[in-house]
C-alpha positions, 0 to 999 in steps of 0.5 A, a space after each residue: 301386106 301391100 293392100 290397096 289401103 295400106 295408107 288410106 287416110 293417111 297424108 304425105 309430104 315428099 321433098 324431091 319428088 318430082 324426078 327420081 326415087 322421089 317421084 317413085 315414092 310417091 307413086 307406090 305411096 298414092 297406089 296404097 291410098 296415101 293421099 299425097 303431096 311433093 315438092 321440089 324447086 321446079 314448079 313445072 316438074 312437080 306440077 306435070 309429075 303431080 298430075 301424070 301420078 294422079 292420073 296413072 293412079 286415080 288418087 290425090 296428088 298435089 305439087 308445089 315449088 319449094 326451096 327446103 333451104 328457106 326456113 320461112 318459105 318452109 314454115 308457110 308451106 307446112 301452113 298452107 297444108 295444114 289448113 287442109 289437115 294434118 300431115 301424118 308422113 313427112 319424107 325427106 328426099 331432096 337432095 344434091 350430089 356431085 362425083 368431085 376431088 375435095 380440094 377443088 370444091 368452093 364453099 358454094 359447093 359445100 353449102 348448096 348440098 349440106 343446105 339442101 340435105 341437112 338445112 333442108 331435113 332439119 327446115 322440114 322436120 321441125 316445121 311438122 314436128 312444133 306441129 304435131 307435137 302442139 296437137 298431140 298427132 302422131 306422125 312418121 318421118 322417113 329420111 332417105 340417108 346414104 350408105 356412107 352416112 355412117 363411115 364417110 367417103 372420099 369423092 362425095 364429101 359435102 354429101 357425106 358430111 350432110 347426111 351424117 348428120 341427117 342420120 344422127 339427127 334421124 337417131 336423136 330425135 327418134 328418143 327424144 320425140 317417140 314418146 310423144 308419137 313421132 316415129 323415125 326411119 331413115 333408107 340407106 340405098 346403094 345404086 339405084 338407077 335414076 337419070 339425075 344422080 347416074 348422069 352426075 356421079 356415075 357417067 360412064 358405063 366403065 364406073 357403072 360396070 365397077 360399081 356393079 362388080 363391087 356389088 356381091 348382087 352384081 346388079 343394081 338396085 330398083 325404084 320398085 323395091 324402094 318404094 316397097 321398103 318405104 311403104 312398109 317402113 311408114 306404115 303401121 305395120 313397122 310401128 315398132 321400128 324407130 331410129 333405125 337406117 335400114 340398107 339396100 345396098 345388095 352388100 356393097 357396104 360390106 363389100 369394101 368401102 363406098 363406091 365412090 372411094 373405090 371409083 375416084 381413087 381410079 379417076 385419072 387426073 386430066 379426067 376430073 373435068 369431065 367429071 365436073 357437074 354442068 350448069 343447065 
């Protein structure tokens, strides 16, 4: 299934894609001959990420400084790519997260990553979709959501309120806008290893091994088996799959409740400043 040409002719935009399951993407995307684009609110990071997949892959990978959380700025990127045609995938994976006891978080904390992860989705998709749907194009939208999007979870809570609604966006517009040849798929992943997110919400190696006795796999998952499931998820080989979140958790949802549940409620009080997210 996995040809080199699985996504010939076809143009990408990932948000978060210069570090992490982003940039994974991306590069799994440009080997299947996707033409493809990321984005992300450092320049530097995306544009030396830009240029080491293009030269690793030998395909077409172009980088830009964005903030999803700017509608306008959003609008004049999607402009800008479109003067040289139409994107034909769009995956949201810019994201914000933090390990924290609700009752600390300032209304700064809710809104950076509520604005990132459902300001962002919501600034992205409708920027594409006025446009695909005024040209009659038919386009895929890949959200990567988050296995707790659907039950919650204490400790995550500003990443749980948003990506519920990333899901519940995923869903309502797969109905209303499948007919006109827009498609959506959305990814709920458990752990996957990437420095970003581990160095944040799972710093010590007593909550990673935790995390992997609660996993009925006992292991981890891996940026490679991602980028498999969305590559297939996007192609033409799923164009029967809309509105549909597909996990790849290893069981962990089934296992219990969110990881995060499980782990801060064993958090010591006086260990909750360490745990604190740092300013870089």
């Amino acid at each position: 299934m996995f040809t080199n040409d699985l996504l010939k002719h076809k143009r990408v935009l990932i948000t978060g894609g210069g570090t992490g399951i982003g940039r994974a993407l991306a590069e799994r995307f440009l080997q299947l001959g996707a033409t493809v684009s990321i984005c992300g609110r450092r320049a530097d990071v995306v544009e030396k990420t830009a240029a080491d997949l293009a030269a690793a892959t030998g395909g077409t990978c172009e980088a830009f400084a964005l903030d999803v959380r700017d509608t306008d700025a959003v609008d004049q990127a999607m402009e800008r790519i479109w003067a040289a045609g139409p994107l034909d995938i769009l995956v949201n994976n810019a994201a914000g997260n933090f390990l924290a006891k609700t009752e600390t978080l300032s209304a700064n904390a809710f809104e950076s990553v509520i604005g990132i992860v459902l300001k962002g989705t919501i600034n992205t998709t409708m920027s594409c979709g006025r446009r695909w749907l005024a040209a009659k194009h038919p386009a895929v939208v890949l959200n990567i959501c988050t296995t707790y999007a659907e039950n919650g979870s204490a400790y995550v809570v500003p990443s749980a309120v948003a990506k519920a609604g990333v899901l519940a966006l995923t869903r309502s517009l797969a109905v209303e806008w499948g007919g006109r040849g827009i498609r959506f798929v959305a990814i709920a992943p458990g752990a996957i290893r990437t420095e970003g997110a581990f160095s944040r919400l799972l710093p010590t190696d007593v909550m990673e091994k935790a995390l992997i006795e609660h996993n009925p796999l006992h292991r981890l998952g891996t940026l490679e088996e991602i980028s498999n499931l969305a590559a297939f998820l996007v192609s033409d080989h799923a164009g029967y799959i809309n509105g549909e979140m597909v996990y790849m958790d290893g069981g962990e949802l089934l296992a219990g409740a969110s990881v995060f549940s499980l782990l801060g409620r064993k958090v010591p009080d006086a260990s909750w400043d360490l745990l604190k997210p740092r300013k870089k």
